[in-house]
NUMARTI-924898 format. One record per atom (N, C-alpha, C): residue number from 0; y, x, z. Coordinates in steps of 0.1 Angstrom, whole numbers, plus 2048, in hexadecimal, padded with zeros to 3 digits. Atoms other than C-alpha are relative to their C-alpha. Last residue first. Example, Ala and Ser with C-alpha at 12.3 -4.5 7.8 and 13.67 -1.06 7.14 Angstrom:
<atoms>
(1, (7F5, 7F7, 800));
(1, (7F5, 889, 847));
(1, (80B, 7F8, 808));
(0, (7F4, 809, 800));
(0, (7D3, 87B, 84E));
(0, (80C, 809, 800));
</atoms>
This chain:
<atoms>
(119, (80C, 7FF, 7F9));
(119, (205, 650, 6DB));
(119, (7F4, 7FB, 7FC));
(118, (80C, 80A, 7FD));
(118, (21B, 656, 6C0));
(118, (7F8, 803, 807));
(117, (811, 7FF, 807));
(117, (234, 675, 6C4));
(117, (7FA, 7F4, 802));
(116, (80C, 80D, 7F9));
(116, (25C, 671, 6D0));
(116, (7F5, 807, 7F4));
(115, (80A, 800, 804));
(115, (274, 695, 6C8));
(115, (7F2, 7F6, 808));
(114, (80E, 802, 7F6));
(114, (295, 696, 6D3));
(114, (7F3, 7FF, 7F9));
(113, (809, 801, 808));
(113, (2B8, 6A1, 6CA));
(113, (7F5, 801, 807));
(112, (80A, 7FB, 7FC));
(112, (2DC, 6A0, 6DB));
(112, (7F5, 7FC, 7F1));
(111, (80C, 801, 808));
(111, (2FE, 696, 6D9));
(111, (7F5, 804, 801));
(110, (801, 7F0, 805));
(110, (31A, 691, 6F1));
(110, (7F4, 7F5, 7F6));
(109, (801, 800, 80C));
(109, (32C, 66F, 6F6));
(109, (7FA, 80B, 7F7));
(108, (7F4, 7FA, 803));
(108, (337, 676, 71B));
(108, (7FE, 7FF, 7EF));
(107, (800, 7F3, 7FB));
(107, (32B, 655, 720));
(107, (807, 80B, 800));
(106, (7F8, 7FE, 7F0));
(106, (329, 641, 70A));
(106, (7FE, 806, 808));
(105, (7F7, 809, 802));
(105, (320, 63F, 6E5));
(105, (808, 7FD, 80D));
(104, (7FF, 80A, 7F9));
(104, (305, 658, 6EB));
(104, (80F, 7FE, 7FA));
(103, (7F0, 7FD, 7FE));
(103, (2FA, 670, 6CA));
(103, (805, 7F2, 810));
(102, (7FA, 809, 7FA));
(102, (2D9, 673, 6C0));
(102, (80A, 803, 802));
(101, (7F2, 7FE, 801));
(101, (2C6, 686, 6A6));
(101, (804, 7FA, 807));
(100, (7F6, 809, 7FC));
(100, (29F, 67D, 6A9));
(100, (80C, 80E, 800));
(99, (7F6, 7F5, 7FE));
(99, (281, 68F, 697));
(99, (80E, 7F9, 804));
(98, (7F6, 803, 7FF));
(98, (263, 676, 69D));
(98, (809, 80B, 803));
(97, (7F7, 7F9, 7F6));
(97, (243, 67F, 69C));
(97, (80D, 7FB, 7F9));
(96, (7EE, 7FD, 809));
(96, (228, 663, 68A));
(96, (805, 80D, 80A));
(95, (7F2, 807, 7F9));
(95, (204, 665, 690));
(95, (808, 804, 7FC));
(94, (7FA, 80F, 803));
(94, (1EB, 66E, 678));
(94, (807, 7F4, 805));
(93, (807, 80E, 7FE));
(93, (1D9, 68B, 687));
(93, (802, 7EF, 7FA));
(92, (80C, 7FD, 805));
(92, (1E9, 6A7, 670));
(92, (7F6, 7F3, 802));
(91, (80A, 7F6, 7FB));
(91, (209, 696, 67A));
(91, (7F3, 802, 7FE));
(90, (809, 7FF, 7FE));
(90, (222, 684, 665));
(90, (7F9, 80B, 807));
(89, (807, 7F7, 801));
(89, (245, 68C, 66B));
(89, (7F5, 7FC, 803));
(88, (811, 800, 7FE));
(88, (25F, 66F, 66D));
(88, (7F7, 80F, 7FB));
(87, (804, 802, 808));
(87, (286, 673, 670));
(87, (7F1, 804, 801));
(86, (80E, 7F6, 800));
(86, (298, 664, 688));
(86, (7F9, 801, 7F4));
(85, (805, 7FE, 811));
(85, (2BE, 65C, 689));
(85, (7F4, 808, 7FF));
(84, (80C, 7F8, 801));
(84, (2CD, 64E, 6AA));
(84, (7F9, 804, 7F3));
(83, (807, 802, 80F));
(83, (2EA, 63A, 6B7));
(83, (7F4, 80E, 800));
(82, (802, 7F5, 80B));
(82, (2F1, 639, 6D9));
(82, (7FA, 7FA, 7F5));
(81, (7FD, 807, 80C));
(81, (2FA, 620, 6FD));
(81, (7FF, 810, 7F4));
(80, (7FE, 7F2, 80A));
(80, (2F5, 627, 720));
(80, (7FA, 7FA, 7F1));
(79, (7FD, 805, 811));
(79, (2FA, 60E, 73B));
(79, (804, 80B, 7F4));
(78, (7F0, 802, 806));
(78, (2FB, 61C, 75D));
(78, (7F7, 7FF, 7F2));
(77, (7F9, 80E, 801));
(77, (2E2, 613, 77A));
(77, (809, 800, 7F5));
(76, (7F6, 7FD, 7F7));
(76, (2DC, 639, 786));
(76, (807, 7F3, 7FE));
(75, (803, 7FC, 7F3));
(75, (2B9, 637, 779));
(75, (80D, 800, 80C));
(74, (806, 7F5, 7FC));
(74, (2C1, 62F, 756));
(74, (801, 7FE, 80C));
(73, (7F7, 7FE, 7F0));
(73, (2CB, 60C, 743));
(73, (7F8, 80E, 808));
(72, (80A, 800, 7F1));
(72, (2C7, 60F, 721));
(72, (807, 7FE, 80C));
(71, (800, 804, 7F0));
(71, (2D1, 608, 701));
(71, (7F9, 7FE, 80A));
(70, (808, 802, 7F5));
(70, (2CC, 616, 6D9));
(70, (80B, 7FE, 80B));
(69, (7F7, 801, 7F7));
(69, (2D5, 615, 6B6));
(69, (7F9, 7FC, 80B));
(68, (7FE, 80A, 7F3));
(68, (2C5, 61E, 69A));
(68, (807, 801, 80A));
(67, (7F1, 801, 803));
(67, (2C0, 62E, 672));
(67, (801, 7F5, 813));
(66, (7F9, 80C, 7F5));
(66, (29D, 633, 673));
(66, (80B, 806, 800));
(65, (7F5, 7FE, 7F8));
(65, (28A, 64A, 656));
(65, (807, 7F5, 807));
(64, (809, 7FE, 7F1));
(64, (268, 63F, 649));
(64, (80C, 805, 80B));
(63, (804, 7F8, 7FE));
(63, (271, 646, 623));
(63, (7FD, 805, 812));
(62, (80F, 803, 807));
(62, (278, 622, 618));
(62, (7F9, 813, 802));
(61, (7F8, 7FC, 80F));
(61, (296, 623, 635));
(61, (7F0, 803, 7F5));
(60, (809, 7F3, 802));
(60, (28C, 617, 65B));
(60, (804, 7FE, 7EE));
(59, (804, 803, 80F));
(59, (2AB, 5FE, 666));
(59, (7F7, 80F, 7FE));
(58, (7FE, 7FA, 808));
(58, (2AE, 5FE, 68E));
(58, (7FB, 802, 7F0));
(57, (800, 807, 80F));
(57, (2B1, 5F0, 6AB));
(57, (7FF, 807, 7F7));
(56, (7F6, 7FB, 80B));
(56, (2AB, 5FE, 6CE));
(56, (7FE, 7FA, 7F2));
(55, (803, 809, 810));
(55, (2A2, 5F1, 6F1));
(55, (806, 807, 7F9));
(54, (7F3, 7FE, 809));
(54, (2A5, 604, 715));
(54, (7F9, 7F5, 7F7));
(53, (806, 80A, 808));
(53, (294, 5FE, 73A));
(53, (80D, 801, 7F4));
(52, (809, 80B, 7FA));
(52, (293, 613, 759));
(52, (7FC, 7F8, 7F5));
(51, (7F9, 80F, 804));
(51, (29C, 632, 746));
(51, (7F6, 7F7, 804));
(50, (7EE, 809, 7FD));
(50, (29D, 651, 75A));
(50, (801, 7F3, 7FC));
(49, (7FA, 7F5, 7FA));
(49, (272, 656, 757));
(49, (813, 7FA, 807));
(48, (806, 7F7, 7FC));
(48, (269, 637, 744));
(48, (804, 80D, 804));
(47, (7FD, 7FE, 7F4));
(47, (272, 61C, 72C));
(47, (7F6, 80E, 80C));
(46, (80A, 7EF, 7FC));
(46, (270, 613, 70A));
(46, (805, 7FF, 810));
(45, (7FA, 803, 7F0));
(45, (277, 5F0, 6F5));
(45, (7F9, 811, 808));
(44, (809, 7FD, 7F0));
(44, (275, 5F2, 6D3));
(44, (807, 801, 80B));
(43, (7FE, 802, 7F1));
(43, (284, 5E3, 6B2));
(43, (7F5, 808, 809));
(42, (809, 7FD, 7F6));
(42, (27D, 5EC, 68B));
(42, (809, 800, 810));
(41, (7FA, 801, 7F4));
(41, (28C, 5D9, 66E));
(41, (7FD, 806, 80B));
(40, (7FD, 7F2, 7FA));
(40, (27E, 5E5, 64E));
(40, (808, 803, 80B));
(39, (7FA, 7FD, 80C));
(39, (266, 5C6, 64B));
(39, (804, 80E, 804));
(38, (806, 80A, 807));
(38, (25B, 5C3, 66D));
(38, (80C, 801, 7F8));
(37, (7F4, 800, 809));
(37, (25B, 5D9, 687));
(37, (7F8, 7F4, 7F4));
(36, (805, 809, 80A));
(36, (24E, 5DF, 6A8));
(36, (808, 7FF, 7F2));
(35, (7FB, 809, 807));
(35, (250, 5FB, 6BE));
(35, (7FC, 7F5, 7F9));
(34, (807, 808, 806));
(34, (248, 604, 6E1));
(34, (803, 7F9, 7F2));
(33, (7F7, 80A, 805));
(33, (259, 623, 6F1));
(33, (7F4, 7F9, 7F7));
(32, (806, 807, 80A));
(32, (24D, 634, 70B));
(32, (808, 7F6, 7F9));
(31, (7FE, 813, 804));
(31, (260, 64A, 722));
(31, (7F6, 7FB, 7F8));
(30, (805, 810, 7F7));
(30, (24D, 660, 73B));
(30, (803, 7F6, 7FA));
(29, (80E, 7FE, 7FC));
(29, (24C, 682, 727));
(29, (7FD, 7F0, 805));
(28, (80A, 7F4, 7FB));
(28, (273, 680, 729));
(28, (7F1, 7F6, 7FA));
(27, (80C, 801, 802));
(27, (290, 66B, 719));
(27, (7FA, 80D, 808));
(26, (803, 807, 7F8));
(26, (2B5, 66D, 729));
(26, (7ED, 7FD, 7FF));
(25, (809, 80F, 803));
(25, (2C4, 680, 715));
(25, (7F9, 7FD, 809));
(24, (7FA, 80E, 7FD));
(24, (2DD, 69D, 720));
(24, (7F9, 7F4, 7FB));
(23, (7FD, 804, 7FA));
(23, (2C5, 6BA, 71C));
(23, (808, 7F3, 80A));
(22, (7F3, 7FD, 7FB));
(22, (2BA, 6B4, 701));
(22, (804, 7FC, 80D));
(21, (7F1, 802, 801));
(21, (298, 6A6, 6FA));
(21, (80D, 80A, 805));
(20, (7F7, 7F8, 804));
(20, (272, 6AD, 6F0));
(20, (80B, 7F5, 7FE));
(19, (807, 7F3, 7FC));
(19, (251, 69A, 6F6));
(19, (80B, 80E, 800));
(18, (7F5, 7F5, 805));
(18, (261, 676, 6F6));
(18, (7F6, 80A, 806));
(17, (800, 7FB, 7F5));
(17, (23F, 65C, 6F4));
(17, (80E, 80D, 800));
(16, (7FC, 7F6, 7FE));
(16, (239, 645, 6DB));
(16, (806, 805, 811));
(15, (7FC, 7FA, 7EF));
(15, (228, 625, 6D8));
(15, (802, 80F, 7FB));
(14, (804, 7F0, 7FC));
(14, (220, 615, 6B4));
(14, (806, 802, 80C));
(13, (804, 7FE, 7F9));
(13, (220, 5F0, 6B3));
(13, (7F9, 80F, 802));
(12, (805, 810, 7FF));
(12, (232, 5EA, 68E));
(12, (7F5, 807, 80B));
(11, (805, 7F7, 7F5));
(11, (23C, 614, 683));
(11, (7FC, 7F3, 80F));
(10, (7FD, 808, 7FA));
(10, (236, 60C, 660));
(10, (7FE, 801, 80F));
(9, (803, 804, 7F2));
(9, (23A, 62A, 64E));
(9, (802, 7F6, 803));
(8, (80B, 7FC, 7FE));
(8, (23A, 62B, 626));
(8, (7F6, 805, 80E));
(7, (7FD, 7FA, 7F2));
(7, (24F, 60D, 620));
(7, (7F3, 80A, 800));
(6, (7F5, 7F1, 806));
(6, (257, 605, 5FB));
(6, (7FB, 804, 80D));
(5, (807, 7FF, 80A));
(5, (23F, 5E2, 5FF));
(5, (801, 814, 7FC));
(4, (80E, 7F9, 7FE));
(4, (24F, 5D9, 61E));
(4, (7F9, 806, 7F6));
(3, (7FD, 7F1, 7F6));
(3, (271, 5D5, 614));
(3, (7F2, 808, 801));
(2, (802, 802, 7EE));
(2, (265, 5BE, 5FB));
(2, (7FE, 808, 806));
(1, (809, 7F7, 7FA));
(1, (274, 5C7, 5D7));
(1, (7FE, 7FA, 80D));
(0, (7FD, 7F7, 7F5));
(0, (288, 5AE, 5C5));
(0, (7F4, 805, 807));
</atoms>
C-alpha cells in the first residue's frame, strides 16, 4: 500500500494564510489568519481574527491538493458557527498556495458563500 504522503503534491503542514476575498455572509476578512498543520492527508488549523475570536477546522486534503473540511468558530457576537468547506489549490507565480473555497454554514441561516485565503 501507498503512503498517503508519497501521492501528495501540496503539503500545506505550517503554512499561514490570510482570507483576501469573501461573501458577503462569512465571516473571514483581511484580519483572519489561519495556521495549518497537517500530517499525512489529515490537515487541522486553528484561525482567528477580524469577527472570529477563535475557530478550528478538520479536514481530509485529496492526492491532488484539494480539502474536503469542516469548520467552527466562535464570532464577535459570542455565537457558535458551524460549515463545511471545499477548497481548491492554485499555485502562484511566487510559490505560495491560494486557496479557492466553496462554503456552506451548517447553522445559522445555512446560506452559502465563497472565499479566497493566500499564503503569507
Amino acid at each position: 500500500m501507498q503512503n498517503p504522503d508519497e501521492s501528495m503534491l501540496i503539503n500545506y503542514n505550517n503554512r499561514s494564510f490570510r482570507a483576501v476575498q469573501n461573501t458577503e455572509n462569512g465571516e473571514t476578512s483581511e484580519e483572519t489568519i489561519f495556521r495549518y498543520k497537517q500530517d499525512a492527508n489529515i490537515l487541522t488549523a486553528e484561525y482567528a481574527g477580524g469577527k472570529i475570536l477563535k475557530g478550528h477546522l478538520i479536514g481530509l486534503v485529496d492526492e491532488s491538493g484539494n480539502i474536503n473540511m469542516r469548520y467552527h468558530q466562535v464570532n464577535n457576537k459570542g455565537e457558535l458557527m458551524t460549515g463545511i468547506c471545499h477548497s481548491k489549490p492554485e499555485i502562484l507565480e511566487n510559490g505560495k498556495i491560494r486557496l479557492h473555497e466553496i462554503w456552506e454554514w451548517t447553522s445559522g441561516d445555512q446560506s452559502k458563500g465563497e472565499s479566497v485565503i493566500e499564503e503569507i
